[in-house]
C-alpha positions in Angstrom: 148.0 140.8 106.0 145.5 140.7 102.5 144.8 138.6 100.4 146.7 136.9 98.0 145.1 138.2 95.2 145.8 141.3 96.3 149.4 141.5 95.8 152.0 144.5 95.6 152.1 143.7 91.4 148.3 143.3 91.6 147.5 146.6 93.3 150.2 148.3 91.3 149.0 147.6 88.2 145.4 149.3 89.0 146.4 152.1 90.5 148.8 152.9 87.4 145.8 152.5 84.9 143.6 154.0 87.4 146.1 157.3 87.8 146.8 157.1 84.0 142.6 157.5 83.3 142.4 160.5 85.8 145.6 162.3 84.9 146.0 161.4 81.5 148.1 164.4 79.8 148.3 166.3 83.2 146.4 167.6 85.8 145.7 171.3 84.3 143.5 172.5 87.5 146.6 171.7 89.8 149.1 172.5 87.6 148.0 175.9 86.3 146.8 176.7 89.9 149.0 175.0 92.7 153.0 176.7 92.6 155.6 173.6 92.2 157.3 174.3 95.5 154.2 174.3 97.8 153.5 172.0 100.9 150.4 171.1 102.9 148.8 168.8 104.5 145.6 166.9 104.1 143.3 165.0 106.5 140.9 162.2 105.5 137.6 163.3 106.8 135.0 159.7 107.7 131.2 161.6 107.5 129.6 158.4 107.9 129.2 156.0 110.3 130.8 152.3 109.0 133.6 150.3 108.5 136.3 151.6 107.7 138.2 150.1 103.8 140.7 151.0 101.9 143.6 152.3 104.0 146.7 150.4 102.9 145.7 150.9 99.3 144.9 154.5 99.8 148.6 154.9 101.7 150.0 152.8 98.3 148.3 155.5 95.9 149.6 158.4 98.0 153.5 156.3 97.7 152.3 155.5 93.8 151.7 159.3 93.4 155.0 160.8 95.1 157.1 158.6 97.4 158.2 161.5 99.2 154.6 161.9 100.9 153.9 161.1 104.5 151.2 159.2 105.5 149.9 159.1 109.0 147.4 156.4 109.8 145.2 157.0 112.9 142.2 154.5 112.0 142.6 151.0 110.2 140.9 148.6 108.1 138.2 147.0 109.2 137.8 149.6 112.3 134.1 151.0 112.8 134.3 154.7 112.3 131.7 157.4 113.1 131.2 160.9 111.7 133.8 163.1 112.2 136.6 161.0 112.5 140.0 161.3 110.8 141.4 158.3 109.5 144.6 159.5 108.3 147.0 162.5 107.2 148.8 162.6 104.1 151.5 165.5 104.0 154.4 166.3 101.5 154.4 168.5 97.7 150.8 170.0 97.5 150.3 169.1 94.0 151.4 165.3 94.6 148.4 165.3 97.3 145.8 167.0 94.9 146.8 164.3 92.0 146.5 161.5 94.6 143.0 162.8 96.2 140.1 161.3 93.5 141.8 157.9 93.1 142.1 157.5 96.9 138.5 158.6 97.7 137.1 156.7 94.8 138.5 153.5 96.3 138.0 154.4 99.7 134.3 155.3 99.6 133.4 152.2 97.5 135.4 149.8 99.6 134.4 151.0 102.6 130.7 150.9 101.4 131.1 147.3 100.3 132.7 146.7 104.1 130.3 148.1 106.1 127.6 146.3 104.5 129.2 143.0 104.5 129.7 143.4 108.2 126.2 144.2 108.7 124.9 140.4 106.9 127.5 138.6 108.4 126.7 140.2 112.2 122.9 139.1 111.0 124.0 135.2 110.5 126.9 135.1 113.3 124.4 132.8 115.6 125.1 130.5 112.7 127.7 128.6 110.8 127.3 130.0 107.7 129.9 132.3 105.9 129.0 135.2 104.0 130.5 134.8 100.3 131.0 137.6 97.8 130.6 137.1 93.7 132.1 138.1 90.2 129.1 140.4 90.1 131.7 143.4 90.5 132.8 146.6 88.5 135.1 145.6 85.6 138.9 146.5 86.8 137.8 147.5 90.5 136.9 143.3 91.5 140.2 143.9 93.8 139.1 146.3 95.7 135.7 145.0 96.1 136.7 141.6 96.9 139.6 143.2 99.5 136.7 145.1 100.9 134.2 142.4 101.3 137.5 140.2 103.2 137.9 143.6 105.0 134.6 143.2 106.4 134.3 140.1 107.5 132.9 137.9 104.5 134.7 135.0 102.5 136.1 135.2 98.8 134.7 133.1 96.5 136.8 132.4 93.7 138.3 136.0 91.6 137.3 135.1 88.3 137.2 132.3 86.0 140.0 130.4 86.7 140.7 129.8 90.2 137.8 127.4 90.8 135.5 125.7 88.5 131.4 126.5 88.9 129.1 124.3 86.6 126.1 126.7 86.6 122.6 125.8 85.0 123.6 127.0 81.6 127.0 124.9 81.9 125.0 121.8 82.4 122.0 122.5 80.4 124.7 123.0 77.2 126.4 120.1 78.7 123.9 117.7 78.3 123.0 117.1 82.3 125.0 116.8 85.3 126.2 113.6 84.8 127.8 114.7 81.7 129.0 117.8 82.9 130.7 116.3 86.1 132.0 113.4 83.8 133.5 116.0 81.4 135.0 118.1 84.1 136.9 115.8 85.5 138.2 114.2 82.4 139.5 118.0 81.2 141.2 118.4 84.7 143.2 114.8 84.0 144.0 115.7 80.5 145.2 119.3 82.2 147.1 118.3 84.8 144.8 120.5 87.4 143.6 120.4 91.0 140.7 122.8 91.3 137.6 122.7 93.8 134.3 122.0 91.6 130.7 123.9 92.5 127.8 122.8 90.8 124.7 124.0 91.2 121.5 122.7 91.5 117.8 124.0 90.7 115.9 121.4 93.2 115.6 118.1 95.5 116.0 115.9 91.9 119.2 117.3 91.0 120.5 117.5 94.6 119.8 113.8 94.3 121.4 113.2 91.0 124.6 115.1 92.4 124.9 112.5 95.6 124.8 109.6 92.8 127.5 110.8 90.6 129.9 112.8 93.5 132.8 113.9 92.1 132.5 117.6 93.4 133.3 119.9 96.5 130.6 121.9 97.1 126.6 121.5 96.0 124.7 124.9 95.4 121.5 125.6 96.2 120.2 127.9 94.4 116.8 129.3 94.3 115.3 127.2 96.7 112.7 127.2 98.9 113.4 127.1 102.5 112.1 123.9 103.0 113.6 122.3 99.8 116.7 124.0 101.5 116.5 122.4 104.4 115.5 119.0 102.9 118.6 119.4 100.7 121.5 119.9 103.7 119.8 116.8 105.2 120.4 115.0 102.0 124.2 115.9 101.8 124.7 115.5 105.4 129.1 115.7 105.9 129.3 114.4 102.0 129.7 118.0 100.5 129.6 121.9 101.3 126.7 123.8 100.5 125.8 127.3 99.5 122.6 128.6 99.0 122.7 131.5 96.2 119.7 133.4 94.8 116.7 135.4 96.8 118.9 137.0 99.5 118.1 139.9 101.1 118.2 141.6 104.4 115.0 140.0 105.4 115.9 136.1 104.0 119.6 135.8 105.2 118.6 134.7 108.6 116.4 132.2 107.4 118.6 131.2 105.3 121.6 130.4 107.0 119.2 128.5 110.1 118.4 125.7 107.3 121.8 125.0 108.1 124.4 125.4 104.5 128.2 126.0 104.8 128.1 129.8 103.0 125.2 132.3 101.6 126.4 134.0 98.2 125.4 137.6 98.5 125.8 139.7 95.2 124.3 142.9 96.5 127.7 142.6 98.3 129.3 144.7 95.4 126.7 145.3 92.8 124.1 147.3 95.3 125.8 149.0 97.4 125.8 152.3 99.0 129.4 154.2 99.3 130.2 155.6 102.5 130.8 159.9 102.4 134.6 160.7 102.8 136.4 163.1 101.6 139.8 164.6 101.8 140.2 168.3 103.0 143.2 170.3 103.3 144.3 171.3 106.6 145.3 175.3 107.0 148.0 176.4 109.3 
């Protein structure tokens, strides 16, 4: 089970563009080097410690690549790994595996980098009810992989992009007019559109929390920026009314604090934007 985002069509789609901007004309090394007819096999080597991401796409690339290839899967996604292990084989035409190799590790190290440090906040807040959320602060063209990760390990999706959910940010309201008017206007272009999306509008401090609770009208309230006890001031002025997220300052050492003031999620851009890959590579196994 994935998401829904990331659908067959989805994931097919990237990993053609992705192959065509590796391959391009032809792979010269493999080509001038590897004879058509050979075989081998290949294992995929884990030489960090982590959680594991990116094995059912890296099984679709080896499929995308040559459909012929075998692909043996001893390690799963979302499974803790340790150096050393082997996660999977691939088997089948030698040059098919070689072609296959950069996309697969690419995505693989990057999602499984994203996963392992989304597992590592959300172990850090589990004593409390907040969710870890991801953000659109992701690689152009890779933001389904990153966001697969980050549900991979543990965290929440916020919305994918710009049209699945509508978020009135400071500079949306500020060219709006206030938050009245933004609210106001939202809801007016989702009549005249016929549409039923969740609204997120965020808020700066305790006077425009306020002003939110007087007009209503949304789904969640952010908090963003806050201090903690603004925060904390703030999820007792919502109460049940509204979810809240609290966006802006978090780090290893805030999160905890953070999520004890009591909010729905914690918006974590580092998710994707800062982090570190985790070392795998793919090596060929010799009779």
């Amino acid at each position: 089970m994935r998401p829904t985002y990331a659908s067959n069509e989805n994931l097919h789609k990237f990993i053609s563009l992705a192959l065509q901007e590796d391959i391009g004309e032809g792979d010269h090394s493999t080509l001038a080097s590897v004879p058509e007819n050979a075989t081998g096999k290949a294992r995929l080597l884990i030489k960090d410690d982590g959680i594991l991401a990116g094995v059912e796409l890296a099984e679709m690339i080896f499929k995308v690549v040559d459909e012929t290839l075998q692909v043996e899967i001893l390690i799963g996604d979302g499974s803790a790994v340790k150096k050393g292990d082997v996660g999977l084989y691939v088997s089948g035409k030698a040059r098919s595996i070689l072609q296959a190799e950069r996309l697969v590790l690419n995505c693989m190290q990057r999602m499984s980098g994203i996963a392992t440090y989304t597992r590592f906040l959300q172990q850090k807040i589990a004593h409390t009810k907040a969710k870890l959320l991801d953000t659109r602060k992701t690689t152009p063209n890779f933001r389904i992989c990153e966001k697969w990760a980050v549900w991979i390990g543990g965290g929440k999706n916020h919305r994918f992009g710009l049209y699945d959910m509508i978020m009135l940010k400071d500079n949306h309201i500020d060219y709006a007019g206030g938050i009245r008017k933004a609210i106001e206007a939202t809801h007016k272009y989702l009549q005249e559109k016929n549409l039923s999306i969740r609204i997120e509008i965020e808020t700066r401090n305790l006077q425009e929390v306020q002003e939110v609770l007087e007009v209503g009208g949304i789904d969640v309230i952010m908090l963003d920026n806050m201090s903690l006890s603004d925060m904390k001031k703030a999820v007792q002025m919502i109460g049940d009314r509204f979810q809240t997220e609290a966006s802006g300052g978090v780090n290893e050492q805030t999160i905890v604090s953070i999520a004890e003031c009591g909010v729905d999620f914690i918006s974590v851009g580092a998710l994707t934007h800062s982090v570190k890959s985790l070392d795998i590579s793919l090596k060929a196994v010799k009779d």
